[in-house]
KEDREN-897586 format. One record per residue (C-alpha): residue in three letters; z, x, y; residue number from 1. Coordinates in steps of 0.05 Angstrom, whole numbers, plus 5000, padded with zeros to 4 digits. Last residue first. Layout:
<nodes>
ALA / Z / X / Y / NUM
...
</nodes>
This chain:
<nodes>
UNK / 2379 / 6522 / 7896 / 346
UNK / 2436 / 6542 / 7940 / 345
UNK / 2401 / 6555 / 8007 / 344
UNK / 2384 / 6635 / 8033 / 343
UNK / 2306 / 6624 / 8046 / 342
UNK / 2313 / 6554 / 8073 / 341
UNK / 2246 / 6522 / 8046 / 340
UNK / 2285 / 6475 / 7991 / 339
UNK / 2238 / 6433 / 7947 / 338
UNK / 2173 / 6466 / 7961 / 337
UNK / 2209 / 6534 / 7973 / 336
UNK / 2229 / 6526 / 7896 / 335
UNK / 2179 / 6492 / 7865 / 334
UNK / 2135 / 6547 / 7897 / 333
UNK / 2181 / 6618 / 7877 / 332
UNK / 2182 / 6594 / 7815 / 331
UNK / 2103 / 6631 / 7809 / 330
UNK / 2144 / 6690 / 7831 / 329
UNK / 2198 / 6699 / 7771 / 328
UNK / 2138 / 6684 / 7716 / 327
UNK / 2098 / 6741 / 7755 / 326
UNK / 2152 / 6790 / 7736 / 325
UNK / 2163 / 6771 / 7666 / 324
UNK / 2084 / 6775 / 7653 / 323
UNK / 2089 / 6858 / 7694 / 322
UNK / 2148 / 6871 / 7648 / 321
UNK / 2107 / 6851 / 7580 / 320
UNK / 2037 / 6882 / 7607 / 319
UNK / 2072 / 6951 / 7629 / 318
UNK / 2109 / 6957 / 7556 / 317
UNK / 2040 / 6962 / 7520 / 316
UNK / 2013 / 7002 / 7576 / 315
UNK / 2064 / 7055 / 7580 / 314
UNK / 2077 / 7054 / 7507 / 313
UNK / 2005 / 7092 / 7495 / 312
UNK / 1993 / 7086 / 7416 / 311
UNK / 1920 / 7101 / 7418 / 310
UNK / 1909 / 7047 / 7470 / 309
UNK / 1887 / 6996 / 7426 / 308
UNK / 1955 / 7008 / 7382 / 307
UNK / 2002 / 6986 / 7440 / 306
UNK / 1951 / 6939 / 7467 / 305
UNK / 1949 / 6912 / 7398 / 304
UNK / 2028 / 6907 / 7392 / 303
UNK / 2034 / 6880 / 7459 / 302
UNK / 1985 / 6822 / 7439 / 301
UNK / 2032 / 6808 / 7371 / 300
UNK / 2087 / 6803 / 7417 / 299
UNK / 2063 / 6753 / 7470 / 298
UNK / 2018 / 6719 / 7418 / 297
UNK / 2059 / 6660 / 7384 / 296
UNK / 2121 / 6659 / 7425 / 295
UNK / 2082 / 6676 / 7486 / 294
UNK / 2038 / 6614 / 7477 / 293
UNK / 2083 / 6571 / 7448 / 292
UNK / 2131 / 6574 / 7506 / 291
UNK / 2088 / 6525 / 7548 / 290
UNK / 2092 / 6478 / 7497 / 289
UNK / 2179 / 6495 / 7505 / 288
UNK / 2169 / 6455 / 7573 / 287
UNK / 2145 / 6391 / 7543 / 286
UNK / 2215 / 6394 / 7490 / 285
UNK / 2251 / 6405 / 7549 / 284
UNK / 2225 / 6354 / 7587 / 283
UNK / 2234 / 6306 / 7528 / 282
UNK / 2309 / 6328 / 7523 / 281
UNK / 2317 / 6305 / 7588 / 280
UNK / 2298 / 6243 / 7583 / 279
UNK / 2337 / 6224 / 7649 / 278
UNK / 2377 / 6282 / 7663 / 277
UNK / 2342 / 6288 / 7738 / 276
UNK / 2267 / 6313 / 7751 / 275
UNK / 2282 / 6386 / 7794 / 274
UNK / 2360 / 6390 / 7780 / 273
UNK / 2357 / 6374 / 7707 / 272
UNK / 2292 / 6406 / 7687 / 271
UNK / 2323 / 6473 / 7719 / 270
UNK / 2379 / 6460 / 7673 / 269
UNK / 2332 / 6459 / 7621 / 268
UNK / 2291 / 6525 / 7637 / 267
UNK / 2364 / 6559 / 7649 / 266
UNK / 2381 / 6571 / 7578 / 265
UNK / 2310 / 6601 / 7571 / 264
UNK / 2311 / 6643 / 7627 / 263
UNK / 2380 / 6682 / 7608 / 262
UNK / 2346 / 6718 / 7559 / 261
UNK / 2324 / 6772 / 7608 / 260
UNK / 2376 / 6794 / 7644 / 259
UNK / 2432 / 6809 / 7605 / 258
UNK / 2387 / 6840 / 7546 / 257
UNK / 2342 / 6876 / 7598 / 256
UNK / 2405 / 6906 / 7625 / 255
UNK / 2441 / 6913 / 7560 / 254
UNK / 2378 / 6945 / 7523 / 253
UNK / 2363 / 6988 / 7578 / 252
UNK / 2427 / 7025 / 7582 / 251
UNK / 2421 / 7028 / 7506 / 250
UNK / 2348 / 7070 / 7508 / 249
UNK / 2371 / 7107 / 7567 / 248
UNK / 2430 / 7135 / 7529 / 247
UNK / 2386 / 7145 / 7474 / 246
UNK / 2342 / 7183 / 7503 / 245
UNK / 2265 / 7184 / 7528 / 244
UNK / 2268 / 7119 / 7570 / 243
UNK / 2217 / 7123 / 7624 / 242
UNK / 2176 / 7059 / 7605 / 241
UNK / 2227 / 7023 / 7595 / 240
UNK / 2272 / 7040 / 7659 / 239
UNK / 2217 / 7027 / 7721 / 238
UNK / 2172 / 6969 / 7685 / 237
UNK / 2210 / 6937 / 7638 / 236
UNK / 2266 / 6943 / 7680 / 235
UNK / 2224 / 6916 / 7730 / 234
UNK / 2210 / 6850 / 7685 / 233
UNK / 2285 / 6836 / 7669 / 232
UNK / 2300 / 6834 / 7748 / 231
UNK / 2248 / 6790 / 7768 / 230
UNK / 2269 / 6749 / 7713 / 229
UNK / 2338 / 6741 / 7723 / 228
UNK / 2336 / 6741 / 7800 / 227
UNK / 2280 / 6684 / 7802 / 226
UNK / 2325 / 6650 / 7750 / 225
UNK / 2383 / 6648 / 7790 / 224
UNK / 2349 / 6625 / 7853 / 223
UNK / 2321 / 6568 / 7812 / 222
UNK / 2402 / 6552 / 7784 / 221
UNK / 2430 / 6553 / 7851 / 220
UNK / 2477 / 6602 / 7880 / 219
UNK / 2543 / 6587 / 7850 / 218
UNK / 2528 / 6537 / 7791 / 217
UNK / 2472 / 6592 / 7775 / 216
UNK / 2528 / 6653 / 7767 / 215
UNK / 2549 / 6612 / 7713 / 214
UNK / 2495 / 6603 / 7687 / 213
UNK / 2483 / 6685 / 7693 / 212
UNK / 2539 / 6699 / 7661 / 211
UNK / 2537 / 6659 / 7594 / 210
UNK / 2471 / 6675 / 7587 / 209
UNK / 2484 / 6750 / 7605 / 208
UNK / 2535 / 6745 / 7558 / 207
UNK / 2503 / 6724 / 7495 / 206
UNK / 2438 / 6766 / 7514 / 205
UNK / 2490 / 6835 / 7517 / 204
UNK / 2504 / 6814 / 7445 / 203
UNK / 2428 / 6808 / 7441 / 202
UNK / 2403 / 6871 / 7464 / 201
UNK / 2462 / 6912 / 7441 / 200
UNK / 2440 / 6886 / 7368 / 199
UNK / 2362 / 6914 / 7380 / 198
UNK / 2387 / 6973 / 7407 / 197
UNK / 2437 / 6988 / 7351 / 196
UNK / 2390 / 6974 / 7297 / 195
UNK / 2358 / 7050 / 7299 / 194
UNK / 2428 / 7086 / 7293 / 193
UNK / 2433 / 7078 / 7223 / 192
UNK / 2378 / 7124 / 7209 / 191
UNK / 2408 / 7178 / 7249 / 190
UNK / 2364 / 7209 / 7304 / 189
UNK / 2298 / 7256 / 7288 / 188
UNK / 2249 / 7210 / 7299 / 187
UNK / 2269 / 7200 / 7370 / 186
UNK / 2216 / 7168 / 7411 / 185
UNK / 2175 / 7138 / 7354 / 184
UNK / 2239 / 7105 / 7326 / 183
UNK / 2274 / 7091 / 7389 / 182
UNK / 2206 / 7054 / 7411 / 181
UNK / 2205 / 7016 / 7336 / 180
UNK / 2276 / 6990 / 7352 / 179
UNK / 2250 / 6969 / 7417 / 178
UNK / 2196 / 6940 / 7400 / 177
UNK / 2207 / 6865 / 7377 / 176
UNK / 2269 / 6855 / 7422 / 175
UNK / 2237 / 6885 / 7482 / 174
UNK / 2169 / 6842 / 7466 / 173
UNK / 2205 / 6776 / 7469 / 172
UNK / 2214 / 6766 / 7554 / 171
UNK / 2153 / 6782 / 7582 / 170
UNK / 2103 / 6738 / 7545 / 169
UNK / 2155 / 6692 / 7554 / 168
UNK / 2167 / 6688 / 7630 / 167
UNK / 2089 / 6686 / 7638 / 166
UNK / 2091 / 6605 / 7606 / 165
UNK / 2168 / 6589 / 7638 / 164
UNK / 2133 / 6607 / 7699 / 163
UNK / 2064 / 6567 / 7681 / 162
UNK / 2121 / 6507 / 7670 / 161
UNK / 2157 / 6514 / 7730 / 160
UNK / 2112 / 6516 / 7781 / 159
UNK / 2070 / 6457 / 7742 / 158
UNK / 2125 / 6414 / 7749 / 157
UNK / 2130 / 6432 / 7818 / 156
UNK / 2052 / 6417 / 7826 / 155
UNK / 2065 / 6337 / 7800 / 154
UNK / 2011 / 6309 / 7770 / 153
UNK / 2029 / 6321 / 7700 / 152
UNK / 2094 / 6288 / 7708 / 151
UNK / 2055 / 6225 / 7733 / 150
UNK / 2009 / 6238 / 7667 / 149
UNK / 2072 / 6227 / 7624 / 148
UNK / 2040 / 6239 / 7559 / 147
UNK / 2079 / 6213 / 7495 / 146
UNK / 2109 / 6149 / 7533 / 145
UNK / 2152 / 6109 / 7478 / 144
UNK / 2158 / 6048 / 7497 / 143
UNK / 2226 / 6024 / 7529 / 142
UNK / 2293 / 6016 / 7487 / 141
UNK / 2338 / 6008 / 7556 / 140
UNK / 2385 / 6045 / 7530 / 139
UNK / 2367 / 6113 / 7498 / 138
UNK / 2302 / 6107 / 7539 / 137
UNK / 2344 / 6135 / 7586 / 136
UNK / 2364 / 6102 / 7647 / 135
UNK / 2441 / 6103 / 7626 / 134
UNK / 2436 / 6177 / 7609 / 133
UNK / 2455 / 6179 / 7529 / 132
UNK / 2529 / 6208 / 7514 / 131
UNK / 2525 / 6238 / 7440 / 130
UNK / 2585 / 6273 / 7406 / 129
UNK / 2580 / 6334 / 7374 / 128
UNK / 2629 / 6381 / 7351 / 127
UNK / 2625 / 6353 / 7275 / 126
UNK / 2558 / 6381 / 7276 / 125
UNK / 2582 / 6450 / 7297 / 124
UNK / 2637 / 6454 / 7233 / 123
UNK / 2566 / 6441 / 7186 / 122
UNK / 2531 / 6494 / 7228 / 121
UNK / 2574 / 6546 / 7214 / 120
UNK / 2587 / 6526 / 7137 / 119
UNK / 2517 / 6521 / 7129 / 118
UNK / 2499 / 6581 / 7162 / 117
UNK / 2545 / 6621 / 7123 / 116
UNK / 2526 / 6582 / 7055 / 115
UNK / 2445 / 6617 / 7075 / 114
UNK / 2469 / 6686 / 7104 / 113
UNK / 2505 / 6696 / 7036 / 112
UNK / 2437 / 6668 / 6995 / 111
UNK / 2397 / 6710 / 7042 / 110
UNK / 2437 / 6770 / 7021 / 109
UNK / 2439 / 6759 / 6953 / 108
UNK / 2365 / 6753 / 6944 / 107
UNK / 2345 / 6820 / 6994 / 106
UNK / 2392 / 6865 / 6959 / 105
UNK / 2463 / 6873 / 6948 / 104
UNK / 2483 / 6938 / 6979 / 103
UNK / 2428 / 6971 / 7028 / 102
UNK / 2414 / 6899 / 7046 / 101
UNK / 2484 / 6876 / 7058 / 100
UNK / 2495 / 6931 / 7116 / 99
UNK / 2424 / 6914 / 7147 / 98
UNK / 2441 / 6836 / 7148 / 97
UNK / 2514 / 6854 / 7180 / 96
UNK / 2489 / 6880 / 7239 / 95
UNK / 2428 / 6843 / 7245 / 94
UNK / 2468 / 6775 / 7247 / 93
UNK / 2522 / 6796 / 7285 / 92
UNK / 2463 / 6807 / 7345 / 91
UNK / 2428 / 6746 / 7325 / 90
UNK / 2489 / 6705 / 7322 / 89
UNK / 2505 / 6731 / 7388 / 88
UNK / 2445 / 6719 / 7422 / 87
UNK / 2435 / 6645 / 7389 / 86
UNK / 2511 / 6628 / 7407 / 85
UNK / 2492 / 6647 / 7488 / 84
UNK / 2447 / 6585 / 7481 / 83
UNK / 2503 / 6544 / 7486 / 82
UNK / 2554 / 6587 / 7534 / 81
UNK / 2492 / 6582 / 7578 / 80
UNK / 2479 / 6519 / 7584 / 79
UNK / 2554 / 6500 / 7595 / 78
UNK / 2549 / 6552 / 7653 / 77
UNK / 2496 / 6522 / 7688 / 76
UNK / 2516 / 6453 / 7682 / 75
UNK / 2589 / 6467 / 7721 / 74
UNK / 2575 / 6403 / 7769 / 73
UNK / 2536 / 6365 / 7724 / 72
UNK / 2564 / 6367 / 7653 / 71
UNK / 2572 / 6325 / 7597 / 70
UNK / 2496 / 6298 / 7579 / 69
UNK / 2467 / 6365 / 7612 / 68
UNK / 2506 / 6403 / 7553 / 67
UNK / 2458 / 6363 / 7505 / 66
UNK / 2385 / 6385 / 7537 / 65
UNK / 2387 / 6458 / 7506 / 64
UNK / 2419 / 6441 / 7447 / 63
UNK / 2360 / 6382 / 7442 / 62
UNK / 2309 / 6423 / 7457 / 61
UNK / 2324 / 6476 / 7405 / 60
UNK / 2353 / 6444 / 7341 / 59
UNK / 2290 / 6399 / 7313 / 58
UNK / 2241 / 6454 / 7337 / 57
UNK / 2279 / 6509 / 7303 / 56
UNK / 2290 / 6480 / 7238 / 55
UNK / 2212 / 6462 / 7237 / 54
UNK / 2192 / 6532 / 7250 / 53
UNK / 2249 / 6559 / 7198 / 52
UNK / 2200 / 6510 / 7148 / 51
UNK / 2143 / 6536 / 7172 / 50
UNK / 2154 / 6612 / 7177 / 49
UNK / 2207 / 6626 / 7136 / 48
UNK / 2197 / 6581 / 7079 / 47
UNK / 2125 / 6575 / 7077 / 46
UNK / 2109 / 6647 / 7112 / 45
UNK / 2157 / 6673 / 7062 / 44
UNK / 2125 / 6635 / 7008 / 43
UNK / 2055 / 6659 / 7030 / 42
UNK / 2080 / 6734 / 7017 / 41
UNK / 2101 / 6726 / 6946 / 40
UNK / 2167 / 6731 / 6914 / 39
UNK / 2208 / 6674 / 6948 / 38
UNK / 2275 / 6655 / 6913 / 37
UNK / 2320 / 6676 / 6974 / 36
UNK / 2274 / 6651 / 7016 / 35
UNK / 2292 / 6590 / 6991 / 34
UNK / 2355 / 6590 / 7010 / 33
UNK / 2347 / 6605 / 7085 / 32
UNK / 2291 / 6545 / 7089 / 31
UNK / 2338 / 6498 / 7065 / 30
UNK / 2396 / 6516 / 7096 / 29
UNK / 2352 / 6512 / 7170 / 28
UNK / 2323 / 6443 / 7135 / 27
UNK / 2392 / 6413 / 7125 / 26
UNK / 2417 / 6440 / 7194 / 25
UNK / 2352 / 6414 / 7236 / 24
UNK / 2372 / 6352 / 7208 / 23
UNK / 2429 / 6348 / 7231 / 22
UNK / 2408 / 6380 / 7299 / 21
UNK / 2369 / 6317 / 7297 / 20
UNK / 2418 / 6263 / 7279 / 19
UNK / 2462 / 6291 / 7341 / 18
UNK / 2410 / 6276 / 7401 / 17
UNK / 2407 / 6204 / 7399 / 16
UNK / 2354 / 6154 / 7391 / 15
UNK / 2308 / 6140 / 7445 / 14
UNK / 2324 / 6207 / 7482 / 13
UNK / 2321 / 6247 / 7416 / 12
UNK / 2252 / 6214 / 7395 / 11
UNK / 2218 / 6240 / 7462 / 10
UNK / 2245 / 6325 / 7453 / 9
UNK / 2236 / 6316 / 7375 / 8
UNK / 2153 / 6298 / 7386 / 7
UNK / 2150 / 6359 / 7439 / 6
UNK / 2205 / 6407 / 7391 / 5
UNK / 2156 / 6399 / 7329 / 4
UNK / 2096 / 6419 / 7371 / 3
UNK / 2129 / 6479 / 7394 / 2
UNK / 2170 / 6501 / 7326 / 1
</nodes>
């Protein structure tokens, strides 16, 4: 997905954002289907590990760089109705994937999920409509510049990218845990009941995205995303790690849910007010490198502290809210570096 969104996030602003999310559809159907027919392990990691990977990388930076195109003064929100669609799908998603299981099997199921994707994404495509930034490479048909060393130079730019880099090592463990928390925590609760977490997370996701951009036309999107994140990693920290019910459990899962996706609709829009739309989808695409990390490791690394420590949540769940709350500081320069006043819009 990372190195596939860098090389997308420069070809989209020389030629047009649309013809990749096209062709992030054909390979998203693609890869769905085919799992479908897989039987061995390395064809699941070849259909839903590359090929997904691909899909995603094609899709990603430019959804999260195309509402910038259309708005300015309402950017925020635009954002996060976008991404909000990935929270909510995912949320559906699990729902209905763990009813079709138990029914029709793994094969008929991915087939569904497969022609329900396509016809999804096929009525999104038609929804699109390009509108290039005058400067962009778009227009005037400059060289390509894969390394923008100037950008590179800049400390804000590196203020936001090592946040975005803690951010995620903070921000997927909840969602890869949490079922497996209520699990270990209450063995003894309905089988059924085990998914709900994991599907309040992200339907809570959907409109904490939508919320909280929103909420970042009002009082400025870096001020938002301090908030967001801050906020996601101490309820890590002081709710998490203390949640021995299930009440606890789903308060959790909306809070961190509401608050802790949000970050990654607002990494773009913070690209927008920080560097301007110009080639925006390539900053994106730059600033989802810095994802790769936590994408790749964050869980996996909470999983071996987890099982390290003899199976001590504590620990496991106070590295992924202490990441998400050193993310919200290191913001904290590009902010006061472009607007000291404490209380400003920003």
């Amino acid at each position: 997905m990372t190195p596939t969104a860098f090389v997308v996030g420069k070809l989209a602003d020389r030629y047009g954002y649309r013809q990749f999310i096209i062709a992030g559809c054909v390979t998203a159907f693609t890869a769905m289907l085919t799992a479908a027919f897989s039987t061995e392990l390395w064809q699941f990691f070849m259909t839903q590990g590359i090929l997904q990977g691909l899909c995603i990388g094609l899709i990603l930076p430019v959804a999260m760089a195309f509402p910038s195109q259309w708005f300015r003064k309402k950017r925020g929100l635009a954002t996060g109705i976008v991404i909000a669609g990935s929270s909510f799908g995912g949320g559906a998603g699990s729902l209905i994937a763990q009813q079709m299981l138990g029914r029709i099997g793994l094969r008929y199921t991915l087939i569904f999920f497969a022609f329900y994707h396509l016809f999804l994404m096929t009525c999104a495509v038609f929804m699109l409509k390009n509108r290039p930034h005058p400067l962009s490479a778009c227009y005037t048909k400059t060289k390509i510049v894969w390394f923008d060393t100037a950008l590179f130079r800049k400390p804000i730019f590196w203020s936001v990218a090592l946040a975005v880099f803690f951010t995620v090592f903070g921000y997927l463990p909840p969602y890869f845990y949490i079922q497996l928390y209520t699990m270990d925590k209450l063995p003894n609760l309905s089988p059924s009941l085990y998914v709900v977490p994991a599907a309040v997370m992200n339907f809570s996701a959907a409109a904490g995205r939508t919320a909280i951009g929103s909420l970042a036309d009002r009082i400025g999107v870096v001020n938002a995303f301090f908030g967001a994140v801050l906020f996601s990693g101490l309820m890590q920290l002081l709710l998490w790690n203390f949640a021995n019910s299930f009440a606890t459990i789903i308060v959790f899962s909306i809070l961190v849910g509401f608050s802790g996706a949000a970050f990654l609709s607002m990494t773009s829009v913070i690209g927008g007010k920080l560097f301007g739309v110009k080639n925006l989808a390539t900053l994106s695409g730059i600033l989802m490198m810095f994802n790769m990390p936590g994408n790749a490791a964050g869980s996996p690394l909470v999983g071996a502290i987890f099982s390290g420590s003899g199976g001590n949540w504590h620990a496991a769940i106070s590295f992924s809210g202490l990441s998400a709350v050193i993310g919200a500081f290191i913001i904290l320069y590009a902010r006061f570096k472009k607007e000291p006043r404490i209380f400003a819009i920003y």
